[in-house]
C-alpha positions in Angstrom: 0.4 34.0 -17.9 1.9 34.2 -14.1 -1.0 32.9 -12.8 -0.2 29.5 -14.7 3.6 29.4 -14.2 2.1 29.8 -10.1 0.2 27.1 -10.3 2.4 24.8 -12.3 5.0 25.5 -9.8 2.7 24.8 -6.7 1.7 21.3 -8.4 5.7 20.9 -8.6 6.2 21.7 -5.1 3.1 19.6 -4.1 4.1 16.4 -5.7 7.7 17.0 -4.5 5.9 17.5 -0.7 4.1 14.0 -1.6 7.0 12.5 -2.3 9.3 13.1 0.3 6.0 12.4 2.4 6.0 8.7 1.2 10.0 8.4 1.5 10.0 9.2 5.5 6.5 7.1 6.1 5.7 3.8 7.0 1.7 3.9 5.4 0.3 5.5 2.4 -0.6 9.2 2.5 -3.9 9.0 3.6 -3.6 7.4 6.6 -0.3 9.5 7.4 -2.6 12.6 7.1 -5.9 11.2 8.7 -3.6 9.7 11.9 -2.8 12.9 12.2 -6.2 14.6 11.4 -8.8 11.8 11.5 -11.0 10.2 14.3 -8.8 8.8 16.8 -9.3 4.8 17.8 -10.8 6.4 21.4 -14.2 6.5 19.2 -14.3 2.6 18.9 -15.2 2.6 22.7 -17.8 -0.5 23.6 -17.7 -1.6 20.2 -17.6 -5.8 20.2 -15.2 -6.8 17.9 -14.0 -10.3 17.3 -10.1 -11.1 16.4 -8.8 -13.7 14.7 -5.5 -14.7 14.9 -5.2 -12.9 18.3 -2.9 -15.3 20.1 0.5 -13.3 18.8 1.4 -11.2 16.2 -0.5 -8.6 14.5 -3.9 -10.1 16.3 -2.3 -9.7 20.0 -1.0 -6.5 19.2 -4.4 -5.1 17.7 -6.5 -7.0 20.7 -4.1 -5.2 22.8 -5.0 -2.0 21.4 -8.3 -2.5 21.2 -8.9 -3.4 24.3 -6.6 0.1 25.9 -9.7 2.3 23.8 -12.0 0.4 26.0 -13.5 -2.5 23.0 -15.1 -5.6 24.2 -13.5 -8.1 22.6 -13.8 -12.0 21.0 -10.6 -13.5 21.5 -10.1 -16.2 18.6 -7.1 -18.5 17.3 -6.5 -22.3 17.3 -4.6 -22.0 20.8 -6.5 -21.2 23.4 -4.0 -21.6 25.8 -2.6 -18.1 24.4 -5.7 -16.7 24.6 -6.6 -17.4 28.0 -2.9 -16.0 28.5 -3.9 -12.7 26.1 -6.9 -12.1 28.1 -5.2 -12.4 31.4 -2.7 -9.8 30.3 -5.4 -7.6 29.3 -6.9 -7.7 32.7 -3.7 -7.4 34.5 -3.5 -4.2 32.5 -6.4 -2.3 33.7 -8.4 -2.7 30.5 -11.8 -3.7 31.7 -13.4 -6.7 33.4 -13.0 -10.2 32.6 -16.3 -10.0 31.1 -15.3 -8.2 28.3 -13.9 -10.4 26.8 -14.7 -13.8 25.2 -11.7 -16.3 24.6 -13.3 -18.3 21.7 -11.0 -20.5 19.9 -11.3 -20.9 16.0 -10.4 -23.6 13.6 -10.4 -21.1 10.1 -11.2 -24.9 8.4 -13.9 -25.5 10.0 -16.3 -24.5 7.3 -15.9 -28.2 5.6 -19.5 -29.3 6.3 -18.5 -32.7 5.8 -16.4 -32.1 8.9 -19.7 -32.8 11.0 -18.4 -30.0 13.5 -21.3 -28.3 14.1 -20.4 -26.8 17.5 -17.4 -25.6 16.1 -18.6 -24.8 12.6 -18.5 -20.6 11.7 -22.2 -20.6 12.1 -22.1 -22.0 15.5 -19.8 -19.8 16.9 -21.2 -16.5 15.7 -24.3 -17.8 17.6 -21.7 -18.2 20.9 -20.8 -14.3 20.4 -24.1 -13.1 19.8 -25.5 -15.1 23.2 -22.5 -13.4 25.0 -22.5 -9.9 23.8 -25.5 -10.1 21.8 -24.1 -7.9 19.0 -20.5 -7.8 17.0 -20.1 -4.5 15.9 -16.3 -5.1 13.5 -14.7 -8.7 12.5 -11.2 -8.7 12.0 -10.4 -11.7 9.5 -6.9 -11.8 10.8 -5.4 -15.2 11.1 -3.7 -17.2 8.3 -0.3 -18.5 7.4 2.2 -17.0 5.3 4.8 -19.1 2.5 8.0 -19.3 1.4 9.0 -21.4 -1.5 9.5 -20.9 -5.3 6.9 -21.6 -7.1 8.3 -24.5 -9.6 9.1 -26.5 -6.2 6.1 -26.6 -4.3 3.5 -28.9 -4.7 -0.2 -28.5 -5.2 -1.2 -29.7 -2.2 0.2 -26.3 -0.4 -1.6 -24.1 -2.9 -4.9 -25.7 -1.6 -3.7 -25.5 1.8 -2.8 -21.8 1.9 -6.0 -20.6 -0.1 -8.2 -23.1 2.6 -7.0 -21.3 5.4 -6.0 -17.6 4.2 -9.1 -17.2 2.0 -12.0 -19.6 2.2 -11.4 -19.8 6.0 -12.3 -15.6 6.5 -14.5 -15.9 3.7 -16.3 -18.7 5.2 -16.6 -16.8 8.5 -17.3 -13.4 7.2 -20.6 -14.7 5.7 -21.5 -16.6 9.0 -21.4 -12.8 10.4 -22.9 -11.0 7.5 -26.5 -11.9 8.2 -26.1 -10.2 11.8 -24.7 -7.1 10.1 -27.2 -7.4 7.8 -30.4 -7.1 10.3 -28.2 -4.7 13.0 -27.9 -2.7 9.0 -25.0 -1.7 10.3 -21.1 -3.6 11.0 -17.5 -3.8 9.8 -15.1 -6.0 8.4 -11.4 -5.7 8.5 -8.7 -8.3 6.7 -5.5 -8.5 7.3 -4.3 -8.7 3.8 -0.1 -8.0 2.8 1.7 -6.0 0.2 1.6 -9.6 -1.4 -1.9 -8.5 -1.8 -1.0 -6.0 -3.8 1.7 -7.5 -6.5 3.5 -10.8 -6.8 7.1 -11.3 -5.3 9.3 -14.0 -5.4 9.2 -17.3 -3.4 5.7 -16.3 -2.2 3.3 -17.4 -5.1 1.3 -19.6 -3.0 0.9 -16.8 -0.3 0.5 -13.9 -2.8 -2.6 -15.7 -4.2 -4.3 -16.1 -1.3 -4.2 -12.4 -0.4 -5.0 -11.8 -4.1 -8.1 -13.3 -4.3 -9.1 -11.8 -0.8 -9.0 -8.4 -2.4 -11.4 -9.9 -5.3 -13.7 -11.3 -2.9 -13.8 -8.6 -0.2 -13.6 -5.5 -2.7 -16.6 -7.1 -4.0 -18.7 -7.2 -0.5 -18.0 -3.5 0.0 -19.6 -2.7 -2.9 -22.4 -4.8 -2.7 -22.9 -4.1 1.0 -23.4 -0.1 1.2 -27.1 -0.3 1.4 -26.6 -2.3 4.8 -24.1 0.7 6.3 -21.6 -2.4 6.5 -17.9 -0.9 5.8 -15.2 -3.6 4.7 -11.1 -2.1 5.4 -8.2 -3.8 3.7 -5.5 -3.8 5.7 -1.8 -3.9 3.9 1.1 -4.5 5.9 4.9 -4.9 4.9 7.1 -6.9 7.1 5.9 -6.9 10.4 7.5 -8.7 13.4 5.5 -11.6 14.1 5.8 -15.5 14.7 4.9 -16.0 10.9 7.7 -17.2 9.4 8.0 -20.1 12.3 4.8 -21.6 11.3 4.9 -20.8 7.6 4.3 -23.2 4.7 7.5 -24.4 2.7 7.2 -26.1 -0.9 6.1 -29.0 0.9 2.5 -29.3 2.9 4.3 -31.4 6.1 7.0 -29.0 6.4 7.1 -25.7 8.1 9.8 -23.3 7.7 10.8 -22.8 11.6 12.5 -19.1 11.0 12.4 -17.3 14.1 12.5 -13.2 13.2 15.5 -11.5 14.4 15.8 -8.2 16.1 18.2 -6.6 13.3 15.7 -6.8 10.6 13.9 -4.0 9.1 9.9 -4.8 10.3 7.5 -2.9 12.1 6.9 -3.3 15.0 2.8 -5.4 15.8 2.2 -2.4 17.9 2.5 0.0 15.3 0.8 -1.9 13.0 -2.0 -2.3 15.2 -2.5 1.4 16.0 -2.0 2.3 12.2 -4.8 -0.5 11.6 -7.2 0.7 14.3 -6.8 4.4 13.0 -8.1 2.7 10.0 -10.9 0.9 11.5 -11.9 4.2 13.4 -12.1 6.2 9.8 -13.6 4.0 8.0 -10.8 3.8 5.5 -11.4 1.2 2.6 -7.9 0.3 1.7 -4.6 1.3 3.7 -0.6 0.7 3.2 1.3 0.0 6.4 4.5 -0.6 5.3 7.9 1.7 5.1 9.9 1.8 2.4 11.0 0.1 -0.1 7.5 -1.7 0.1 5.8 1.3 0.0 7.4 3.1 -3.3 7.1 0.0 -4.8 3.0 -0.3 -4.2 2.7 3.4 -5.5 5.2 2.4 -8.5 2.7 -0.6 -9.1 -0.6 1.8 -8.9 0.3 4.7 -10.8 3.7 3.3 -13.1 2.9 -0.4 -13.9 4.6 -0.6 -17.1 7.9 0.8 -15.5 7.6 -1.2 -11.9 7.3 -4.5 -13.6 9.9 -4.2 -15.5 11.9 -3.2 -13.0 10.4 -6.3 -10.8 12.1 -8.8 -13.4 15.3 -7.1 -13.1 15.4 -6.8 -9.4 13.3 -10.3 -8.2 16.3 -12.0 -9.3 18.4 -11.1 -6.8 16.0 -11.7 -4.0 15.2 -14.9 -5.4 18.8 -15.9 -5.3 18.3 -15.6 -2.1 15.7 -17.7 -1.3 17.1 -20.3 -3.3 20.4 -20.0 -0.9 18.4 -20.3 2.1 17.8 -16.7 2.8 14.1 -16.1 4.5 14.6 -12.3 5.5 11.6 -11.6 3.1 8.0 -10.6 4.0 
């Protein structure tokens, strides 16, 4: 029987490998290994692939990156001021011609037909893209807003207002771009979801269902959409420095929150995220983590332990939510 005690102690040592893995990362263990191992983002060369949210944040950082592996790019947000400014700085750079790329702004509500909008309706401007590049290759649904507010003070009308513009606005677009992946037979989509995507947290509920759903919907299209050679990537990320939390909702639909990040906290930094999420992009991946820790025990607590990790949620949330309740915002 030495052959068994071998192997059960090389599953020991393996799962105690994996573990210490996930303590010292900041993404799940797949992408760990397959940044290391995997395509590189060099092979997303030429590709034309349209960014939302691209005036800061995550969306700069990831057009930035994009854009050093030599994409031509569709520069979207509601400012276009910041995107003329983005694509400027990407020239200034040394990453291709002004003609690479397309500063497009985007209104993620613009899918209300009663609107009237029709020039700057979803439909309207994938047909702008297409006459300037004549193909997209990847759309990134990246832009939305983020929350904080507990749930029993927040009214209704935020709840709309975050599931408008976090999910019906990139579900509205995706489907403007789907029947151009559809005849290319070919095409990805990325989202920018959250760990909120993944389990509920305190003082987010608004938010958390928004990224929720998003996994329903978009989970759904990559099943549906594998005879076309269309590949859809979830993108998770923890806290990441960004402008979020300055233009987040509150519990009330008028108010924003107006919290500027500060250097001290623990976040990633957007260009990490960005490279993790363009390693992504360049594998294929379906689903990836890009968080450190504690975010990232907690999602593989949720996956494989959910009896023990919600318990341990009640017991735990309460302190956090103390502190939203004092005023405190330091939470992703």
């Amino acid at each position: 029987m030495d052959w068994l005690y071998f192997l059960i102690v090389c599953i020991i040592l393996f799962l105690v490998l994996q573990i210490i893995t996930i303590l010292r990362a900041d993404c799940d263990l797949a992408l760990t290994w397959i940044e290391k191992l995997g395509k590189s983002p060099d092979c997303l060369r030429d590709q034309v692939v349209w960014v939302t949210g691209a005036s800061s944040g995550i969306g700069e950082a990831l057009a930035v990156k994009l854009a050093s592996v030599g994409c031509r790019l569709v520069l979207s947000a509601r400012r276009e001021d910041k995107l003329q400014t983005l694509k400027q700085k990407l020239i200034d750079l040394g990453y291709g011609t002004p003609e690479n790329y397309l500063v497009l702004p985007l209104d993620l509500l613009a899918y209300d037909s009663h609107k009237k909008l029709p020039c700057d309706s979803h439909k309207g401007l994938v047909e702008t893209v297409l006459k300037y590049f004549k193909k997209i290759d990847c759309l990134v649904n990246n832009a939305g807003r983020s929350q904080r507010a507990v749930i029993s003070k927040t009214r209704f009308e935020v709840d709309q207002q975050m599931l408008a513009v976090n999910t019906l606005g990139p579900i509205s677009l995706t489907k403007a771009v789907l029947p151009v992946f559809i005849q290319q037979n070919f095409g990805q989509v990325v989202v920018t979801s959250s760990v909120a995507g993944k389990f509920g947290a305190p003082g987010l509920g608004s938010y958390c269902a928004s990224k929720h759903a998003l996994h329903g919907w978009f989970d759904s299209l990559r099943v549906e959409s594998v005879m076309y050679n269309i590949n859809v990537t979830m993108a998770c990320p923890g806290p990441v420095f960004s402008e979020a939390l300055i233009h987040a909702f509150t519990e009330d639909p008028d108010k924003k929150l107006g919290v500027t990040m500060k250097p001290e906290e623990k976040r990633m930094s957007a260009a990490r995220c960005a490279h993790l999420m363009a390693v992504a992009m360049a594998n294929n991946i379906d689903e990836v983590w890009i968080t450190g820790n504690p975010e990232l025990s907690f999602l593989y607590m949720n996956q494989y332990l959910p009896g023990i990790f919600h318990r341990l949620a009640k017991r735990f949330a309460q302190k956090r939510l103390k502190k939203i309740m004092e005023g405190s915002n330091n939470l992703h």
